[in-house]
N, C-alpha and C positions, 0 to 999 in steps of 0.2 A: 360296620359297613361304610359310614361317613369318611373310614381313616383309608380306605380303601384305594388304592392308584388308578386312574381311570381307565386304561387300558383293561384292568381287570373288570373293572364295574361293564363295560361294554363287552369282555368274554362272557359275561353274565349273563348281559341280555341277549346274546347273538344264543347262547348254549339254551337258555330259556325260550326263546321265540320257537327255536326250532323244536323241541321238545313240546310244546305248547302246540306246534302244529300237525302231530304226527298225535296228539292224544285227541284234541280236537277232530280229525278229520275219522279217528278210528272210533267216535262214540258220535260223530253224526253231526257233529260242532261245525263244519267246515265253514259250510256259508255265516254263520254268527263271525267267525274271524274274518273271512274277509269283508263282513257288512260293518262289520265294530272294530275291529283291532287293526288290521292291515292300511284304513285311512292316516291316521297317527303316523305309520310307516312312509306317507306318501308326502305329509305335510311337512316331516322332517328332511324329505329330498328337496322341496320347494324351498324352506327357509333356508336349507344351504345354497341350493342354485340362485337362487337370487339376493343371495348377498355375494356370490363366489366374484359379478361381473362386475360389479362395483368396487370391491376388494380390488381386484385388477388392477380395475383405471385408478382407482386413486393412489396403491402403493407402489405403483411404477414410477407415476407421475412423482409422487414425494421422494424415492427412489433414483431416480434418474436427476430432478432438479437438484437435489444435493450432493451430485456430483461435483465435485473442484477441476477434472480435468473429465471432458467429456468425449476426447478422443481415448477414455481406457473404456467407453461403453464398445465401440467395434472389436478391440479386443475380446473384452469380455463376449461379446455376441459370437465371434470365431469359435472359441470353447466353446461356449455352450453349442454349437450345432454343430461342432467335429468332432466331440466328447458324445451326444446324442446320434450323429451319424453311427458309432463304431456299436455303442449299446445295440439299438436296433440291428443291426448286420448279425451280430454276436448273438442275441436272442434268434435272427432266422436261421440262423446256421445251428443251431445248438438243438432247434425244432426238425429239421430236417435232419442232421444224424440222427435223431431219437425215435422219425417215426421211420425211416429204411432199418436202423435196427432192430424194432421191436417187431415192425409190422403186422401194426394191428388189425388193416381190413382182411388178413391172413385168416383171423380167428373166428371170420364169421365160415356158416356153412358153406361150403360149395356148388352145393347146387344153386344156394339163394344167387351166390356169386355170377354163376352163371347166366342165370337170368336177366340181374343188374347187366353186364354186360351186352347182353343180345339188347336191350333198351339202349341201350348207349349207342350201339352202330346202328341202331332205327332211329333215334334219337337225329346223329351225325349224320345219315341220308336225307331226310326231313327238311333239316336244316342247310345241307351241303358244305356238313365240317369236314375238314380229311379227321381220319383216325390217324393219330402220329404213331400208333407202334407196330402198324404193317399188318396188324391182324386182321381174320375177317372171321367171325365167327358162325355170321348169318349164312357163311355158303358153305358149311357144313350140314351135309343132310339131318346127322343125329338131334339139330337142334332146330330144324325146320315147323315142325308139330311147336316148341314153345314160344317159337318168333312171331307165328299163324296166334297164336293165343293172347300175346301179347299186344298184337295189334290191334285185335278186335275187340280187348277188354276194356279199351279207354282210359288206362290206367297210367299211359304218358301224357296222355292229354290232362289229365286229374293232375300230374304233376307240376307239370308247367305253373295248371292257373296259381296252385298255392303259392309261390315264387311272384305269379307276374308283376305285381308292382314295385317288391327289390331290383327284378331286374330291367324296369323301367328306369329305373334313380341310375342303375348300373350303369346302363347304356348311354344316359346324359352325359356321366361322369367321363365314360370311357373316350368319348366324341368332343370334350372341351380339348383348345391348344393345350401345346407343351407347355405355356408362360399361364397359363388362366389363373391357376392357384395364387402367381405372384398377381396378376391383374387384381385378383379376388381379396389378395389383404388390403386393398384400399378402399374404407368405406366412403363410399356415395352421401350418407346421412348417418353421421354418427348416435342420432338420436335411435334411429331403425337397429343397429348395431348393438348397442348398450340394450337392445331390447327383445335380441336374439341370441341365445345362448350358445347357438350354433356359427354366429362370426364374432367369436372370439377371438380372432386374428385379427381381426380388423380392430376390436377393441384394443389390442397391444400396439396396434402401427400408431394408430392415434396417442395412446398413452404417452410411447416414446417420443414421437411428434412435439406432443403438448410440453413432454419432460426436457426436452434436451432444450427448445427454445425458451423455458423461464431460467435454463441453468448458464443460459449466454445470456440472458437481459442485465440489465443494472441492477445490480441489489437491492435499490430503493424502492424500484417498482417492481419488482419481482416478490420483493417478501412477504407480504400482507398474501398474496395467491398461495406463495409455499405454507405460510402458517394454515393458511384456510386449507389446504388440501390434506396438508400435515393431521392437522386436527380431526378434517371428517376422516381418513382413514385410520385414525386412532377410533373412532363411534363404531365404524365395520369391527375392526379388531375384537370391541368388550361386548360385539352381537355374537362375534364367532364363541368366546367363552361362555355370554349366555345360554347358547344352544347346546353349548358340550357338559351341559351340567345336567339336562334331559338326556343327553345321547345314550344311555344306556336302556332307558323306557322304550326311546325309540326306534332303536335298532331290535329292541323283543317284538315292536310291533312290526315295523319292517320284515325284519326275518320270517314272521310267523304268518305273514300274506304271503311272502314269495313261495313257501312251502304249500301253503293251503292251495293256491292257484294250480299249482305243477301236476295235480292230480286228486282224484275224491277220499282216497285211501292210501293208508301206508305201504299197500301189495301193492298198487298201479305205481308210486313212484321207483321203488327198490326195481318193479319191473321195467322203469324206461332205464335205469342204470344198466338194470343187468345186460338189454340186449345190446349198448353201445359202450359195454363197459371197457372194453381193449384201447379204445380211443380216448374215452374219458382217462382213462388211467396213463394214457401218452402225454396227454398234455400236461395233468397236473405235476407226472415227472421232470418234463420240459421246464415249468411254471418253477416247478420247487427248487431244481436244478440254479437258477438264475436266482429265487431269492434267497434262498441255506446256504449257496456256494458262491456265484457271479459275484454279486452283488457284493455279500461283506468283505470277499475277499481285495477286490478292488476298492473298496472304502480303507480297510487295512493296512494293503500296501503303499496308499500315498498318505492316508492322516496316522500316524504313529501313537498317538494318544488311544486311538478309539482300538475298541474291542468286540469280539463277537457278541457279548452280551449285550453291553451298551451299545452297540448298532441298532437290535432292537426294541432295547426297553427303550430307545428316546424317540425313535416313528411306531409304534405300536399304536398309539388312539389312530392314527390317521391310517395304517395298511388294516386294521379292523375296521375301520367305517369304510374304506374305498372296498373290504369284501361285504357289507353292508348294503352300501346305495348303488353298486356298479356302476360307479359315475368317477373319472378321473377329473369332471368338472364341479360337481358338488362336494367333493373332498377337497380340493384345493385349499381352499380358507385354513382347513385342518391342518393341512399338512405345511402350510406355510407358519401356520401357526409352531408346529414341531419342528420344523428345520430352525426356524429363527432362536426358539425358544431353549429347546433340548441338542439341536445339534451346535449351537455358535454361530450360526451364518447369521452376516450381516443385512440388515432389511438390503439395502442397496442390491445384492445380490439377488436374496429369496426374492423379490417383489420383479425381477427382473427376471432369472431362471426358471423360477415357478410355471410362472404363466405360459410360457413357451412352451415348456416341456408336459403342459398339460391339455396342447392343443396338438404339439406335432411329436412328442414323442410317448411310441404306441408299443413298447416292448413287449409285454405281455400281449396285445392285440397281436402284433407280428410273427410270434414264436406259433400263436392258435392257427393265425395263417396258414403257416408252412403246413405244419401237421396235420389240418383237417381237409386240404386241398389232397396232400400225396393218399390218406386215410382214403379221401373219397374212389380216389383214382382205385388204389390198392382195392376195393370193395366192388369195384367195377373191373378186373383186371384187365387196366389199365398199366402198362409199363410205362413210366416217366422216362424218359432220356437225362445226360446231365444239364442240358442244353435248358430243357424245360424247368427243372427243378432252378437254374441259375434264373430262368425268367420270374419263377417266385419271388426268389430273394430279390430281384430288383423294382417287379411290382409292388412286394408288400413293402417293401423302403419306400418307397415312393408314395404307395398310396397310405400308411399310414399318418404322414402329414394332414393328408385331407380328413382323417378319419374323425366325424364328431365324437369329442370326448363324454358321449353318453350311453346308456345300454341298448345293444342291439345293432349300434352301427356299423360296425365291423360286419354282420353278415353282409352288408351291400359290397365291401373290400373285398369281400372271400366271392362273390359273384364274378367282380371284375377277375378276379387271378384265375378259376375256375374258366372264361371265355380266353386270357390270354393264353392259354396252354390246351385251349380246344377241346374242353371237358364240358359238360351239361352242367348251365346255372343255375337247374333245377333240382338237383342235388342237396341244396343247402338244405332244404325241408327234411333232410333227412338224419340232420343234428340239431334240428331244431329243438328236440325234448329236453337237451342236457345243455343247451346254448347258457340258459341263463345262472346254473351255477359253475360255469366253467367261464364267464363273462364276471361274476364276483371274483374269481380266483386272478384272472389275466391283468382284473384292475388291480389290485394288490400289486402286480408284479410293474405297471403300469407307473404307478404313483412312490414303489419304491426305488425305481430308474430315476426319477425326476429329482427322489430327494437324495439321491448318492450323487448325481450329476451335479447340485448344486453345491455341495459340500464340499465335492472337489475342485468346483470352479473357485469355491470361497477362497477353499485352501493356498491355491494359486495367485489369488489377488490379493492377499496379506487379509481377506474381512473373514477368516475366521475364529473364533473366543468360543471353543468347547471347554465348558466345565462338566464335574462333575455333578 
């Protein structure tokens, strides 16, 4: 077991956990796992998240200060966000063929469908949305008797509330300027910053800030700062190895809360799959499609060395734990760990691409977008125009910069897209059962964008040394 690869030791415990939660919950165990075993699970996201923002700032700063020419940093920043630009587009475009072709809210019943719909143009009176696809269902006599029913059941009201505070956050977001986001990466108090895992941007603008002006000071007075910073983030570094020597315990714990939570019994979860199972099974082909295919083959074609296999035997601990903790920010240490380590890339690089790409680039989040926005519509028969489907793509580009790299946050994205295209932001409740192992899955897809993204940026700047 000791001689074991970690990658494997961690399929171990992710295959343990789960199994662990499906025999527990069927002999009555439920709550013993989540009172005793699923904490462990919670304290292994904490030790990562709070070493991940420190990690940041100090291997930028080390990173960026050891630059020699500090006009190759704008270069490099061009790549990495027109390299990042094109992955996200490619991921929403690759989400929206998959779900016009499979068309999944097809598969539900029709009558249900029907009904979804007549709430949606009660819904859109209510509110005074237009309906964009010209229909009117509600002034069809044969549906007057369910429209009558529907009214008086309270049951759009019931919808709403579960929503209302998503789409409170929605609404703030929707209503900042064009510029806010840039306004937003300059912190105010960097201490408040470093102490919010959600302005992580603001910790990079300082970083670079802090990096570029010791790497124009005078050597003399400058070096005694680089060694000191040098040094603490070498201590972050042999924290992130200390912890990946547990990550196999803790990911059986991890895993086997997130299973026990999702429902009391092995029949209640199979049953919230089965009835959004057409969906669930869109995305992950979306999801798959981008990491079996997108993804290596583009690694591929510009690094000559690397090969399907070894693409993923050398990010494997780190897209295992990112479907672990669903967090593209608690995996980072990991996976910069991996990039540096198993791919070649140079710190300089990883400490500098990483971090970006684990704040604004949301590929996996973005492909879920596209998919469960048109799903929802399709399940309301809703007809998208291409007008509409093009406003996806350009909101979920845009909004997945802002999207906090932790779990959950993306349904606030999917709200925003869901009001741009005049659909009900009440909706999202109704993929709430499967959100959160289809949120494991996207991050996977999330954090191996960031680390093919860096590899070729390495590639490009002469700082890559892949061995075997």
């Amino acid at each position: 077991m000791k001689n074991l690869p970690l990658h494997v030791k961690i399929i171990i415990g992710l295959v343990l956990g789960i199994g662990w939660a499906f025999l527990s919950s069927a002999i009555g165990w439920n709550q013993f796992t989540i009172d005793w075993i699923d904490p462990f699970g919670q304290i292994f996201i904490r030790l990562l998240k709070f070493i991940a923002v420190p990690l940041v700032l100090f291997s930028i700063i080390d990173g960026v200060s050891g630059l020699n020419d500090t006009s190759s940093l704008g270069r490099m920043g061009a790549k990495t966000l027109g390299i990042y630009l094109v992955t996200t587009v490619s991921a929403i475009t690759v989400g929206l063929l998959i779900v016009n072709f499979v068309d999944p809210g097809s598969h539900i019943e029709e009558g249900q469908r029907v009904k979804n719909r007549l709430s949606y143009e009660i819904w859109a009176q209510e509110v005074g949305v237009e309906v964009k696809d010209g229909k009117n269902y509600l002034q069809e006599p044969k549906y007057q008797a369910l429209a009558n029913e529907l009214i008086s059941s309270g049951e759009l009201e019931a919808a709403q509330d579960k929503v209302k505070d998503k789409v409170t956050v929605a609404q703030k977001q929707k209503e900042e300027a064009p510029l806010q986001f840039v306004v937003d990466m300059v912190p105010e108090n960097i201490i408040l910053s470093i102490s919010n895992n959600k302005l992580m941007l603001q910790v990079i603008f300082f970083a670079i800030f802090f990096g570029i002006t010791l790497a124009v000071m005078p050597e003399d007075k400058a070096a005694p700062v680089k060694n000191f910073i040098h040094s603490i983030n070498e201590v972050f570094l042999r924290m992130v190895d200390t912890i990946m020597k547990a990550a196999p315990f803790f990911v059986f714990a991890l895993l086997a809360g997130v299973v026990a939570k999702m429902a009391n019994s092995p029949s209640e979860v199979f049953e919230i799959f089965k009835s959004l199972g057409s969906y669930t099974l869109t995305v992950l082909v979306g999801l798959s499609f981008m990491l079996f295919g997108f993804y290596p083959f583009v690694a591929r074609t510009f690094i000559k060395p690397l090969t399907y296999k070894k693409f993923f035997r050398k990010l494997s601990p780190a897209q295992f734990l990112a479907f672990s903790t669903s967090s593209s920010a608690a995996t980072l240490p990991v996976t910069m760990e991996c990039v540096e380590e198993n791919m070649g890339v140079s710190k300089n690089v990883s400490s500098f691409v990483l971090p970006i790409g684990a704040t604004v680039n949301m590929d996996g989040t973005s492909l879920y977008l596209a998919v469960a926005t048109v799903f929802l519509a399709q399940l309301h028969f809703v007809e998208l125009s291409l007008a509409q489907q093009l406003t996806i793509v350009l909101t979920a580009t845009m909004g997945s910069i802002g999207t906090a790299a932790v779990p959950g946050a993306s349904l606030v994205m999917l709200i925003i897209i869901l009001q741009a295209v005049g659909l009900n932001p009440a909706w999202v409740a109704i993929i709430f059962p499967v959100d959160r192992i289809l949120d494991m899955t996207r991050t996977v897809a999330n954090i191996t964008g960031d680390a093919t993204v860096a590899t070729l940026v390495a590639s490009t700047e002469g700082e890559l040394d892949m061995k075997d």
